[in-house]
C-alpha positions in Angstrom: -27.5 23.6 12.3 -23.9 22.1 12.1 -23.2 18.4 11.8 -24.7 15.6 13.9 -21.8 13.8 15.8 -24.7 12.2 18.1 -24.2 8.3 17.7 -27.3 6.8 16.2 -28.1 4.7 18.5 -29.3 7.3 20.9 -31.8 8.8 18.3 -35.5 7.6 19.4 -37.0 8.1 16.0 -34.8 5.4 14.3 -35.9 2.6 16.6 -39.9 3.3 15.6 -39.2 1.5 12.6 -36.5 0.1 10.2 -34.7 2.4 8.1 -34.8 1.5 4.4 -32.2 3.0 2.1 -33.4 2.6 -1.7 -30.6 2.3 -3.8 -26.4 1.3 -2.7 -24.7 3.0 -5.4 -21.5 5.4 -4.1 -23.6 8.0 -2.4 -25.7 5.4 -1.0 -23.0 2.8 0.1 -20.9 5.8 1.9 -24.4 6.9 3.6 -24.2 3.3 4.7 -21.1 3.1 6.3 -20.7 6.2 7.9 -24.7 4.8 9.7 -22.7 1.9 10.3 -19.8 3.3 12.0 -22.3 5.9 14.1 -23.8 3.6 15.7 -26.8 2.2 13.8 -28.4 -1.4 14.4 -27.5 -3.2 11.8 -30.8 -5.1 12.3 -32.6 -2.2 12.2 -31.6 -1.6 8.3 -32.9 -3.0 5.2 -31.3 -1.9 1.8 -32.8 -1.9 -1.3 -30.5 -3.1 -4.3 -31.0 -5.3 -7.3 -27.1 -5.1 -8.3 -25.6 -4.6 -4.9 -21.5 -3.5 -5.2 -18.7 -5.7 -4.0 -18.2 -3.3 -1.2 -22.3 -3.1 -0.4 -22.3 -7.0 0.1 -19.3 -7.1 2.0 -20.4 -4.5 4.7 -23.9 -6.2 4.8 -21.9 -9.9 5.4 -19.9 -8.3 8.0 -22.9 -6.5 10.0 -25.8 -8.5 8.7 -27.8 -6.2 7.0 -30.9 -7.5 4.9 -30.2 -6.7 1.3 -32.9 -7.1 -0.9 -33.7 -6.5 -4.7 -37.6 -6.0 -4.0 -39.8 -5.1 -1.2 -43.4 -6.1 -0.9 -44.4 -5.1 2.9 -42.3 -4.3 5.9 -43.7 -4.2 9.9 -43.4 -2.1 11.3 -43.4 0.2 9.0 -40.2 2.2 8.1 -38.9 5.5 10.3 -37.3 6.7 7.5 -37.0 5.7 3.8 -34.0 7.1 2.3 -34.1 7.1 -1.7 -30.7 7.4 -3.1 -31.6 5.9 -6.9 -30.7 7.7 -9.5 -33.4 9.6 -11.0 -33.6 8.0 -14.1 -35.1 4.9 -12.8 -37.4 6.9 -9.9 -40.8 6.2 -12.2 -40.4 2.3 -11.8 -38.8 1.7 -7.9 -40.7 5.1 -6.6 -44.0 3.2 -6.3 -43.4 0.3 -4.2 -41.6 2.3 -2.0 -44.4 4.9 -1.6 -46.5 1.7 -0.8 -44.0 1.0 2.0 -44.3 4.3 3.7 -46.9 5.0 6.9 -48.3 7.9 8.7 -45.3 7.9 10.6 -42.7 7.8 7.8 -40.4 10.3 6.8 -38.7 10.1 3.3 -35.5 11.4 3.1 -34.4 11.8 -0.6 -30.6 12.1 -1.9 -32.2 12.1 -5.7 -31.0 14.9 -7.4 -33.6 16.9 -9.3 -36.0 15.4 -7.9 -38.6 18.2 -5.8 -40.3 17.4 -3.0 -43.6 18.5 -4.8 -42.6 15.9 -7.1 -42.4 13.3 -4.0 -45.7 14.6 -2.9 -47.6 13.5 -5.6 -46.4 10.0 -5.4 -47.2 9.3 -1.8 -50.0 9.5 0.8 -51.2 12.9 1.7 -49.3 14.4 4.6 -46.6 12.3 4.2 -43.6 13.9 5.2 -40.6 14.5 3.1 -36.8 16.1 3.4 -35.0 16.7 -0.3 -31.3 16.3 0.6 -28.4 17.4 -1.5 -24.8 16.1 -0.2 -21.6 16.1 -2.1 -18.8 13.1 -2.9 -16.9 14.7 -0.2 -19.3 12.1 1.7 -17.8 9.2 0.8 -15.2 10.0 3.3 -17.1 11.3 6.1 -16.4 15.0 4.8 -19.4 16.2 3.1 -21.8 18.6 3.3 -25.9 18.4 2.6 -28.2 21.2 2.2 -31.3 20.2 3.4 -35.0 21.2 3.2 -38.3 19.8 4.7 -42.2 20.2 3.9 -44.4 21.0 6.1 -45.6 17.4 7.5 -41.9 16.7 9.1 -42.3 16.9 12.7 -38.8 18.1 14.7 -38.3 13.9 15.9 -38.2 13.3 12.1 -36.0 16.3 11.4 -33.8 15.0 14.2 -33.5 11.4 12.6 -32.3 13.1 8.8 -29.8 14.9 10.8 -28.6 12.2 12.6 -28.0 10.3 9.1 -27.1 13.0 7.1 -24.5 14.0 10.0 -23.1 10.3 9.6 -21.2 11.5 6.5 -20.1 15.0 7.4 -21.8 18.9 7.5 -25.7 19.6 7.5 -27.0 22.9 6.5 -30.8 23.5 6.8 -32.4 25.6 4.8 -35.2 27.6 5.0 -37.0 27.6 1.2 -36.3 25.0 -1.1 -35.7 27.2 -4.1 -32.5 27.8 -2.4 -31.1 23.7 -3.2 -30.6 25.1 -6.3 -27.9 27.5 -4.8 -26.7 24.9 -2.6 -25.9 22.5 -5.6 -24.3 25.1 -7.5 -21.9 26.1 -4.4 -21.4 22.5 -2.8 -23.2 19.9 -4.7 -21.1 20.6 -7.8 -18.1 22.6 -6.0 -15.7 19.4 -5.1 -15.4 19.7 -9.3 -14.7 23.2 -9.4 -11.5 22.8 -6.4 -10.2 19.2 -8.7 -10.6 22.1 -11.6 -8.0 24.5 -9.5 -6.0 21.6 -8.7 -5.7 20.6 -12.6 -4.7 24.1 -13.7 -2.5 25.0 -10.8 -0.6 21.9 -12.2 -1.0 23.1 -15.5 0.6 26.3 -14.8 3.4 24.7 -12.8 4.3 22.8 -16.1 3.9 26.0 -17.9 6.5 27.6 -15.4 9.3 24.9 -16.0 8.4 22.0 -14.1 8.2 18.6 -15.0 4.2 17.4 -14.9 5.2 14.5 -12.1 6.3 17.3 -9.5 3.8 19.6 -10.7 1.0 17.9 -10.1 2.3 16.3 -6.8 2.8 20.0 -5.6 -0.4 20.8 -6.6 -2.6 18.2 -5.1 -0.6 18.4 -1.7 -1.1 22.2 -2.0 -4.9 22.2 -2.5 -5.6 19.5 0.2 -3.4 21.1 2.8 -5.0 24.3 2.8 -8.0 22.5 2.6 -7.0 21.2 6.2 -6.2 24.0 6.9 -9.2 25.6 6.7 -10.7 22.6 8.0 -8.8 23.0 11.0 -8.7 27.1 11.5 -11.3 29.1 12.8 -10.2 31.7 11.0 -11.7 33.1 7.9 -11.0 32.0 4.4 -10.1 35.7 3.8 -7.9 36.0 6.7 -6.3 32.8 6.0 -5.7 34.5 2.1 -4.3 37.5 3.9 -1.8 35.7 6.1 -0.4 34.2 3.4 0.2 37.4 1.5 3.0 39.8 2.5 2.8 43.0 0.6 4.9 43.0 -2.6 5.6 39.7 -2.8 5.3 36.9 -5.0 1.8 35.9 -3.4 0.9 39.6 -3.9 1.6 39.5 -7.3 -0.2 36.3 -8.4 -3.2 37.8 -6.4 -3.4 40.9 -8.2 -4.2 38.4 -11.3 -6.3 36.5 -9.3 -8.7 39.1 -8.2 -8.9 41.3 -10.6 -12.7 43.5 -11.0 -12.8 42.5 -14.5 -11.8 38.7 -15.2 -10.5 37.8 -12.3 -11.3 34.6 -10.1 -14.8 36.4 -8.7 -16.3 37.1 -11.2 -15.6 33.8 -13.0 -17.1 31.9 -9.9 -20.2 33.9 -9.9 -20.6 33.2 -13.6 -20.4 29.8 -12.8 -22.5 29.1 -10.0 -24.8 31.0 -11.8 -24.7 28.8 -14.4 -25.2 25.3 -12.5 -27.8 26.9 -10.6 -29.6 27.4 -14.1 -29.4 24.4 -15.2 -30.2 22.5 -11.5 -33.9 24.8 -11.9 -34.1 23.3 -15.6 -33.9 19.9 -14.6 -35.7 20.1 -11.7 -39.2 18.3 -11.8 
């Protein structure tokens, strides 16, 4: 499935019962908004935040939203309880928030590492569960999440996580959740991987005679321009690469460096998906 552009307020599931989101850090503050600006009753929302941001407490003055630092009960109970904590303090807020779950809950977790076998055995049997991973690209309604559900989430729930996941950008289901590993190695992690290209092209500008000022202002206009530009083409990434490229010419000749069998750009980004999608399986729990 592609994004959900479907304004919030039309999706049934949401208005069963409030939606909680568990922790307003970055992730969970630009989840927030982009609810806010799709459509979402600001009644209907209750966050969860002991140290709420400026930007938190001004969005939840403006729409009156309930911030709290605890929960003890909520009624109804929630539609869908969205834990964006960081994982490190999961063992001490994960129980009361199991507590707040009901038969009709769906918990939608942002946590990274965190499986949904590991969700499982924290809350009531059955309870159903969808293990998100989106990218900072979200905080500007660009993202995109890869996203996996057990077997207890009916298609209203599914529905609902689409509808708030879509608030911030792309959603990609997936069929297996061994495969988040993948998708944090591709997406999770790859906004660091294109800052990377956009350092060295800099870099290499410098190295070619120009002053770091223009270098890196070519650079950073270069990388998010074609990033448009892909954004906006419904062409192919390769066919986008070929238009660019007339034979024998300077593009030709940087590309032959580029791509390479041995060295080149390829097999450097396979080595290093590879290796975050390692280390995303070591940490998992």
């Amino acid at each position: 499935m592609g994004a959900s552009r479907t304004s919030l307020s039309d999706t049934a599931f949401l208005r069963t019962g409030p939606v909680v989101l568990a922790g307003a850090g970055k992730m969970g503050t630009a989840m927030l908004s982009g609810w806010l600006a799709r459509g979402l009753d600001p009644s209907n929302l209750i966050v969860l935040e002991p140290a709420p941001s400026t930007e938190t407490r001004q969005l939840a003055a403006t729409h009156g939203i309930r911030v709290q630092s605890q929960l003890d009960a909520v009624s109804p109970a929630p539609s869908v309880i969205v834990v964006a904590v960081k994982p490190q303090v999961m063992a001490d807020v994960f129980p009361p928030l199991a507590a707040l779950a009901g038969t009709g809950t769906v918990v939608l977790s942002i946590a990274a590492g965190k499986t949904i076998a590991g969700f499982e055995a924290n809350l009531k049997p059955s309870t159903a569960v969808v293990r998100a991973m989106p990218n900072t690209p979200a905080a500007i309604g660009r993202g995109v999440t890869g996203v996996v559900a057990n077997s207890h989430v009916t298609d209203a729930q599914k529905e609902a996580c689409e509808a708030l996941l879509g608030a911030v950008g792309e959603v990609v289901w997936l069929e297996n959740e061994a495969l988040i590993d993948a998708v944090t190695a591709v997406s999770g992690s790859g906004p660091a991987y294109v800052f990377l290209l956009c350092e060295v092209l800099a870099n290499a500008g410098v190295a070619a005679g120009l002053d770091r000022a223009t270098a890196t202002r070519l650079a950073r206009a270069t990388v998010a321009g074609a990033g448009e530009l892909l954004n906006q083409s419904e062409l192919s990434a390769e066919h986008l690469r070929k238009n660019v490229t007339s034979p024998g010419g300077t593009t030709a000749a940087a590309l032959d460096v580029l791509m390479k069998d041995s060295g080149g750009l390829q097999e450097l980004m396979t080595a290093a998906v590879a290796a975050a999608q390692r280390r995303g399986r070591e940490l998992g729990s």
